[in-house]
N, CA, C and O atoms as a Tinker XYZ file with bonds, in Angstrom:
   312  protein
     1  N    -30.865000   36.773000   67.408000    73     2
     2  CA   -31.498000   37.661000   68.345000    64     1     3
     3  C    -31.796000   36.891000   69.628000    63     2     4     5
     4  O    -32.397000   35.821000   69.532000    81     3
     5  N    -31.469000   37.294000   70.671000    73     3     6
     6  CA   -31.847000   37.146000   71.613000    64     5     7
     7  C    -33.335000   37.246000   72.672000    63     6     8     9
     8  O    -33.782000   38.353000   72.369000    81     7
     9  N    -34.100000   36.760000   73.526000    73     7    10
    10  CA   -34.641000   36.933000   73.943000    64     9    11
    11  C    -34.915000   36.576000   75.259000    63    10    12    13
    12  O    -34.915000   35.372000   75.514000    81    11
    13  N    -35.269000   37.781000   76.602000    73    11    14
    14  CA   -34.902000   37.128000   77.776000    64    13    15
    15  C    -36.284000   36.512000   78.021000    63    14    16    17
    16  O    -37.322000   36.984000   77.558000    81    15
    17  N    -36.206000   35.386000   78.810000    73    15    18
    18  CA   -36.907000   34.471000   79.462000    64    17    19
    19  C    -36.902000   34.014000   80.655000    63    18    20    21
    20  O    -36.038000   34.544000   81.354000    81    19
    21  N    -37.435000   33.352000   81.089000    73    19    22
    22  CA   -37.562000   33.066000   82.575000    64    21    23
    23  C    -37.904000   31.342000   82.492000    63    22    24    25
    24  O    -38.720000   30.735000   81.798000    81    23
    25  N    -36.967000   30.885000   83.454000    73    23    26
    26  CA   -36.857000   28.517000   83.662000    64    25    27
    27  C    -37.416000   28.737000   84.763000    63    26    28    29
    28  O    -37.377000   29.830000   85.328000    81    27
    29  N    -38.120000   27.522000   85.286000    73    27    30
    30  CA   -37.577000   27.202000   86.536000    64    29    31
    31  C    -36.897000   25.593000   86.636000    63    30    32    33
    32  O    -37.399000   24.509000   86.338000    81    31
    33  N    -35.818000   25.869000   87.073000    73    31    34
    34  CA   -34.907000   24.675000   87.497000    64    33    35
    35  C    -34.915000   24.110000   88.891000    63    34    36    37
    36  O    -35.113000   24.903000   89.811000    81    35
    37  N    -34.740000   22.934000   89.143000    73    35    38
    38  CA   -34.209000   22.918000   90.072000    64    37    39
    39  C    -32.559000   23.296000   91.012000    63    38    40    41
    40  O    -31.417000   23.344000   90.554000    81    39
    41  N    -32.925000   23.456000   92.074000    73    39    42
    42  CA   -31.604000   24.099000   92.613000    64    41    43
    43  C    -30.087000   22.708000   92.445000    63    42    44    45
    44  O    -28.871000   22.897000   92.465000    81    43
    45  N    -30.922000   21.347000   92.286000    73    43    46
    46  CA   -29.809000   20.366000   92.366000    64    45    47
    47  C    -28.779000   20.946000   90.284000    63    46    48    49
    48  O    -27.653000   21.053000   89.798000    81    47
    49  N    -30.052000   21.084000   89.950000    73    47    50
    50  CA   -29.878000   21.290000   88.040000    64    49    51
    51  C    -29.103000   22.716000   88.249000    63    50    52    53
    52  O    -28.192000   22.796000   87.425000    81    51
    53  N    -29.165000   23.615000   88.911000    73    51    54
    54  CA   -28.435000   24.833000   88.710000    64    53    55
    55  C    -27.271000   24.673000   89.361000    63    54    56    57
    56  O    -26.375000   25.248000   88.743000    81    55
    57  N    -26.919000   24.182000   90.267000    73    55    58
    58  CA   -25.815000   23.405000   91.036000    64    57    59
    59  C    -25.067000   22.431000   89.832000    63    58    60    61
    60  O    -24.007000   22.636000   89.241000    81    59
    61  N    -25.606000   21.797000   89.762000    73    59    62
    62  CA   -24.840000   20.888000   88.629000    64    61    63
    63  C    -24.208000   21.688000   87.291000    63    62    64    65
    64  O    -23.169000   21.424000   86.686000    81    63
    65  N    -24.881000   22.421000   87.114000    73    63    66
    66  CA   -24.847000   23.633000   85.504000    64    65    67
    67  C    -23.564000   24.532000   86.253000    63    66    68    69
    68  O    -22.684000   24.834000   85.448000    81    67
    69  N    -23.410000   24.842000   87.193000    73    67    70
    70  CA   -22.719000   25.852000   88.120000    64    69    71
    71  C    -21.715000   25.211000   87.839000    63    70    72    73
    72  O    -20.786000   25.741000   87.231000    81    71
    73  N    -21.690000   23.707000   88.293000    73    71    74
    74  CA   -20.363000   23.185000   88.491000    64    73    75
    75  C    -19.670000   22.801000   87.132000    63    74    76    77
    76  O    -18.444000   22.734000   87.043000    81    75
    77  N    -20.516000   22.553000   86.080000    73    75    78
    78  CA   -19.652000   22.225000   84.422000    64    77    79
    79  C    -19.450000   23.289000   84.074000    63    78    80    81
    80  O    -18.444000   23.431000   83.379000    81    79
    81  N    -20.161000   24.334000   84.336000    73    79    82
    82  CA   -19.940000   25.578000   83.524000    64    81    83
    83  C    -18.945000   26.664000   83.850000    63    82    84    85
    84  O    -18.709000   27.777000   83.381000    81    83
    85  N    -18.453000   25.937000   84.821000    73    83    86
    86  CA   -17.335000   26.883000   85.896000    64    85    87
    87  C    -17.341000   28.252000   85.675000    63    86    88    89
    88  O    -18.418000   28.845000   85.741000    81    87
    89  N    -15.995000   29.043000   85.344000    73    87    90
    90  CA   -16.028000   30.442000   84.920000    64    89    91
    91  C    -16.239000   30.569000   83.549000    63    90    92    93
    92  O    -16.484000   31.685000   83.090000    81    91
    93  N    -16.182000   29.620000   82.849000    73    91    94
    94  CA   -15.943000   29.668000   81.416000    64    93    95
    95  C    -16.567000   30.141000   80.577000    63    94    96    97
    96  O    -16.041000   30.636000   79.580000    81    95
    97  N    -18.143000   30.096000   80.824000    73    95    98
    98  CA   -19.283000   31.279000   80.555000    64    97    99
    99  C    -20.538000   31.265000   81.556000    63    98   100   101
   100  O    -20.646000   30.603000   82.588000    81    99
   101  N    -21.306000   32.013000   81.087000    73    99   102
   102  CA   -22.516000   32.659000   81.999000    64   101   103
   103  C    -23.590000   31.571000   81.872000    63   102   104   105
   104  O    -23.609000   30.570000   81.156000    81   103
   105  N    -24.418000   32.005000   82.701000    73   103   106
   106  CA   -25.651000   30.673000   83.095000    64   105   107
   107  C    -25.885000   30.977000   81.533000    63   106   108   109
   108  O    -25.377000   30.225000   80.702000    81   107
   109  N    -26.502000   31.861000   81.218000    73   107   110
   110  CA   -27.215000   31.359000   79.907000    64   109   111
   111  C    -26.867000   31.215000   79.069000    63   110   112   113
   112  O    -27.576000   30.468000   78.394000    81   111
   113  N    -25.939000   31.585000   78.563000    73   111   114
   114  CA   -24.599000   30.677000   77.387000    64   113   115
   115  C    -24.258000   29.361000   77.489000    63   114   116   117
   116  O    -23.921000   28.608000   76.576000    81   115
   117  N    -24.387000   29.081000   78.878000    73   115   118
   118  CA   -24.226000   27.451000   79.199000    64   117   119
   119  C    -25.170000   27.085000   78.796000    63   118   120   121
   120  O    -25.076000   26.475000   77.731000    81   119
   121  N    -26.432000   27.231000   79.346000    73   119   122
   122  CA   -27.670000   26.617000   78.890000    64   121   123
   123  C    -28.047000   26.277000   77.287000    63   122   124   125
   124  O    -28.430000   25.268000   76.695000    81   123
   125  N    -27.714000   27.755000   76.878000    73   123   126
   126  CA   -27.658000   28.203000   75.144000    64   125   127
   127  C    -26.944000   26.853000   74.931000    63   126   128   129
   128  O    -27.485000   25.748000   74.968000    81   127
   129  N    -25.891000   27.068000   74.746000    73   127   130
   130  CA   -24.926000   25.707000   73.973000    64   129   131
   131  C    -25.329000   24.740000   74.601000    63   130   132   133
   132  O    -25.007000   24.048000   73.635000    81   131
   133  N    -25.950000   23.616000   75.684000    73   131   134
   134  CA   -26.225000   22.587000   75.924000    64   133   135
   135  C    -27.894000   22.038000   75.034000    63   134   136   137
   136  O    -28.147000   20.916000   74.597000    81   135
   137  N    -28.717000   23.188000   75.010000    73   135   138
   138  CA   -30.221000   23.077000   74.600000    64   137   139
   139  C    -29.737000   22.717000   72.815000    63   138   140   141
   140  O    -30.258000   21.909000   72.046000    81   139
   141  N    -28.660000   23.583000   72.592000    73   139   142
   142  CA   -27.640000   23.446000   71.000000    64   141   143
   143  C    -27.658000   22.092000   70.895000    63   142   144   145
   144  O    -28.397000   21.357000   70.240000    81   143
   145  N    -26.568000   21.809000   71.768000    73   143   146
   146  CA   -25.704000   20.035000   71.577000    64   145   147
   147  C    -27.262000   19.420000   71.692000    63   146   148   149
   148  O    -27.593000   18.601000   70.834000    81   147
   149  N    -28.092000   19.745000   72.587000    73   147   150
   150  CA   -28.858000   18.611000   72.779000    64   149   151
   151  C    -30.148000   18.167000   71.387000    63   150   152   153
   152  O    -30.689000   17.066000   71.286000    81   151
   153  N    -30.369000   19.301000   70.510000    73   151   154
   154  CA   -31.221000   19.614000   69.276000    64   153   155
   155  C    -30.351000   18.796000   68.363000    63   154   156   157
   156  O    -30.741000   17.829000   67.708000    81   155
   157  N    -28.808000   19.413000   68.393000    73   155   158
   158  CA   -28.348000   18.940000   67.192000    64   157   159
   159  C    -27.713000   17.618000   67.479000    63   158   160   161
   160  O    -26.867000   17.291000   66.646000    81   159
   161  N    -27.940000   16.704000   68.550000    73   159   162
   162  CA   -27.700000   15.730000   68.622000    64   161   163
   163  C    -29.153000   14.826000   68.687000    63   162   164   165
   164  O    -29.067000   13.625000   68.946000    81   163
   165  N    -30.115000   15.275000   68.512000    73   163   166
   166  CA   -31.675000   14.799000   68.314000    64   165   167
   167  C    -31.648000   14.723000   66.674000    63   166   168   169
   168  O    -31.775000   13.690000   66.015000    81   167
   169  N    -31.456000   16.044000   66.166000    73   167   170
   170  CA   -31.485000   15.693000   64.336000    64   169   171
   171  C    -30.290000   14.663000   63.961000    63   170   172   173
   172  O    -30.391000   14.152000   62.846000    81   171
   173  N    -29.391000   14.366000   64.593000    73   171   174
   174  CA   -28.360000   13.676000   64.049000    64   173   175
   175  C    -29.092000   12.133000   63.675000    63   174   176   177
   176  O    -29.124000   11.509000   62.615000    81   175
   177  N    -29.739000   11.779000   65.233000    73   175   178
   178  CA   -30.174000   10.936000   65.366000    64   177   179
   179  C    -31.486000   10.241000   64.197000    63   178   180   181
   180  O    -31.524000    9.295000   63.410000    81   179
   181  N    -32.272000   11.131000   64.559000    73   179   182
   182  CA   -33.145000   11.454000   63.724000    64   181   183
   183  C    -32.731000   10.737000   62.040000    63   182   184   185
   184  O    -33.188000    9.684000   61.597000    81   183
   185  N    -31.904000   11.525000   61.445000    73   183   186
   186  CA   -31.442000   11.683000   60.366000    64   185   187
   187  C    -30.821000    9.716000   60.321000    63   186   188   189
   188  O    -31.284000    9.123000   59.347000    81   187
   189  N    -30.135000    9.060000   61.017000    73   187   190
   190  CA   -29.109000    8.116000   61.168000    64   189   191
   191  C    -30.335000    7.219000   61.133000    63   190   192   193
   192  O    -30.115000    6.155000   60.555000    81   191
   193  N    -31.513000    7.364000   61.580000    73   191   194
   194  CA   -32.382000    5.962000   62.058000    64   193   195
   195  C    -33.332000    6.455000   60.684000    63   194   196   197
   196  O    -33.942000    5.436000   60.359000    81   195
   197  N    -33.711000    7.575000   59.752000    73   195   198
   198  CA   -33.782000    7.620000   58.887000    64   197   199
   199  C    -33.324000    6.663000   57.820000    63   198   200   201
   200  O    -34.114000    6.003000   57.145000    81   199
   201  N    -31.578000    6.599000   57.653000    73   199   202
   202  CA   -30.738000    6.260000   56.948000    64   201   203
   203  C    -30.889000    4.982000   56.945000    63   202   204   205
   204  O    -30.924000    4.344000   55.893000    81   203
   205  N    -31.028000    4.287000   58.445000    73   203   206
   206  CA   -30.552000    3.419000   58.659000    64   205   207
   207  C    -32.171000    2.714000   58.426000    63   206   208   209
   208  O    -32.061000    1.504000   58.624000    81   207
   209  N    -33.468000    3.044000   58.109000    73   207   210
   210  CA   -34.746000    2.754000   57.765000    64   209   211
   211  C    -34.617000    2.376000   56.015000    63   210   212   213
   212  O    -34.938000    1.254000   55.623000    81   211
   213  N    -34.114000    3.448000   55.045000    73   211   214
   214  CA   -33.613000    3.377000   54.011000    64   213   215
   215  C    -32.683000    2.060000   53.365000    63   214   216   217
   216  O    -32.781000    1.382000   52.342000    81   215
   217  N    -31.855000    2.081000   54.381000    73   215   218
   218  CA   -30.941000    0.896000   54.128000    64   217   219
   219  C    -31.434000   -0.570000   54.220000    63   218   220   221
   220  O    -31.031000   -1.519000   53.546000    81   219
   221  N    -32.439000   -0.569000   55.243000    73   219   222
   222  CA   -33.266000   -2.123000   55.668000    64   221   223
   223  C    -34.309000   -2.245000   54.219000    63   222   224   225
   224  O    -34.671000   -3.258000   53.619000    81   223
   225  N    -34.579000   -0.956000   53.978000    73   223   226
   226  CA   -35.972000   -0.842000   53.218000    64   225   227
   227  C    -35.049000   -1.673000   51.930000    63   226   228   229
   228  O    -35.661000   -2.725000   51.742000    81   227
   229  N    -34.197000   -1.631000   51.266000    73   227   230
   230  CA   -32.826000   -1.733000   50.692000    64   229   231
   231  C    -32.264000   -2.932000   50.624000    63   230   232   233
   232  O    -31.695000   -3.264000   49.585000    81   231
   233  N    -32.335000   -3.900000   51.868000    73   231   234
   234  CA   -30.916000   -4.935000   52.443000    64   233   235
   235  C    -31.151000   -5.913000   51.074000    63   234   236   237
   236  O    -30.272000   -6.140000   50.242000    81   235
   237  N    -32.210000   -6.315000   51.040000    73   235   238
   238  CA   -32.268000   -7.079000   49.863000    64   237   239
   239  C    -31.513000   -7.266000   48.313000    63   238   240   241
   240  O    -30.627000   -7.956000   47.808000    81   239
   241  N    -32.325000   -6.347000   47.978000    73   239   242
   242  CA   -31.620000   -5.842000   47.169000    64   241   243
   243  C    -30.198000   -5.308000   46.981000    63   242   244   245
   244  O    -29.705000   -5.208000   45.858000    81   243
   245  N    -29.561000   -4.972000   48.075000    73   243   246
   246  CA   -27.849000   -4.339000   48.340000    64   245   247
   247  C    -27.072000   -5.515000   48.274000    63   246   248   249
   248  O    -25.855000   -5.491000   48.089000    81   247
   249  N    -27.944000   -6.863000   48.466000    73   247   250
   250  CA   -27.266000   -7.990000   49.223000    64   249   251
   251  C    -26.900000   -8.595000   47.650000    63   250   252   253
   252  O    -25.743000   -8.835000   47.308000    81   251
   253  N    -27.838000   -8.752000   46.950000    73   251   254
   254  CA   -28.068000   -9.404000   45.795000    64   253   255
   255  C    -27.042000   -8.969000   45.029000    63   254   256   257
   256  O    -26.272000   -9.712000   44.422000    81   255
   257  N    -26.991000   -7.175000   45.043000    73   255   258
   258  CA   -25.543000   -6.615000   44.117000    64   257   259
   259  C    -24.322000   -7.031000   44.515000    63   258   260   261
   260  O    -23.575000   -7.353000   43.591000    81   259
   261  N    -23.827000   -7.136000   45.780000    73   259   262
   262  CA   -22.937000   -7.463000   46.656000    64   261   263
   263  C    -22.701000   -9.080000   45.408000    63   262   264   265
   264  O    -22.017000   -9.349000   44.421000    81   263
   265  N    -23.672000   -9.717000   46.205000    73   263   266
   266  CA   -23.207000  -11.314000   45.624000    64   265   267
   267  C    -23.163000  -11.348000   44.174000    63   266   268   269
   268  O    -22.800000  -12.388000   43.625000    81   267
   269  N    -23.545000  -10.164000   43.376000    73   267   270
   270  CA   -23.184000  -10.316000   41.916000    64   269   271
   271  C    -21.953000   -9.651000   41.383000    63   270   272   273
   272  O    -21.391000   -9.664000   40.287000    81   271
   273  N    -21.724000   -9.058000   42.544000    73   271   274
   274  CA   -19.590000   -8.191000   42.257000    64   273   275
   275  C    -19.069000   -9.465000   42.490000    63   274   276   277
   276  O    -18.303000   -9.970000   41.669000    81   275
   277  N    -19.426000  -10.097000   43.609000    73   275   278
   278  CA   -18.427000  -11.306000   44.360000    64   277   279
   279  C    -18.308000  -12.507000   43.772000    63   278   280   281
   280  O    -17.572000  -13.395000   44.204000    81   279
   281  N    -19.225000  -12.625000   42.472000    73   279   282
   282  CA   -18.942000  -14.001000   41.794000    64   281   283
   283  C    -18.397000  -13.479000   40.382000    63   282   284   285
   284  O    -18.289000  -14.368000   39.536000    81   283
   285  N    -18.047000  -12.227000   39.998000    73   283   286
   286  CA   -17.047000  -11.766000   39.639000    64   285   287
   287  C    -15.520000  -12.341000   40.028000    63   286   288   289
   288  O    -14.814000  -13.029000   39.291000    81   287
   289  N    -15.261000  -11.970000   41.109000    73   287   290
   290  CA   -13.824000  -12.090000   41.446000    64   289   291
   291  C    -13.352000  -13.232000   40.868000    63   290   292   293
   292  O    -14.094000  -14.055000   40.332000    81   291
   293  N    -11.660000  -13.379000   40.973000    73   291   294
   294  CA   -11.297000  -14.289000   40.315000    64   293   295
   295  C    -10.272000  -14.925000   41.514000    63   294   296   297
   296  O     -9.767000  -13.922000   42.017000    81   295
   297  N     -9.829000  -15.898000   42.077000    73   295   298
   298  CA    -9.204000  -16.186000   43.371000    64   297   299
   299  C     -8.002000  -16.085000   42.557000    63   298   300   301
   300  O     -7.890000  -16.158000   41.333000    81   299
   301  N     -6.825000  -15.843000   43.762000    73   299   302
   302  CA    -5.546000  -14.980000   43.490000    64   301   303
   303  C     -5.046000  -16.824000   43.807000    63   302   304   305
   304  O     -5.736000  -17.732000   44.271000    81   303
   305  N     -3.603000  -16.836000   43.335000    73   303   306
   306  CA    -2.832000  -17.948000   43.253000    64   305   307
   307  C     -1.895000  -17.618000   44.290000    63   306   308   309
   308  O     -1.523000  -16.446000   44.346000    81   307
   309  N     -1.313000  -18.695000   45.373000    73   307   310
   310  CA    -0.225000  -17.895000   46.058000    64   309   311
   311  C      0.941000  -18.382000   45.621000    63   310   312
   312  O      2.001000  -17.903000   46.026000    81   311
């Protein structure tokens, strides 16, 4: 659902929006899909420095399994 609203922008920001958004769609479809990219590129983030909190919380321990596969191996003969 839609709902109309009212920005205020500046005229350099509507100029600029004018010029990416060429004919290709309307001011507020442009806007729509950029406020989009810009959310779902905030949760991405979000989510990655999450992951990447998880993984530190982790290194230790990941490191330790690592070096217990690797003294497994057996060296190849050439």
């Amino acid at each position: 659902m839609q709902v109309k609203t009212s920005l205020i922008l500046s005229e350099e920001l509507l100029n600029a929006i004018a010029q990416q958004a060429g004919e290709q769609k309307n001011l507020s479809e442009f806007i729509e899909s950029a406020v989009w990219a810009f959310i779902s590129h905030n949760i991405r983030s979000e989510q990655e420095n999450r992951d990447l909190e998880i993984i530190n919380n982790r290194a230790d321990r990941l490191n330790e399994e690592a070096e217990d596969v690797l003294a497994y191996q057996v060296e190849l003969r050439r």
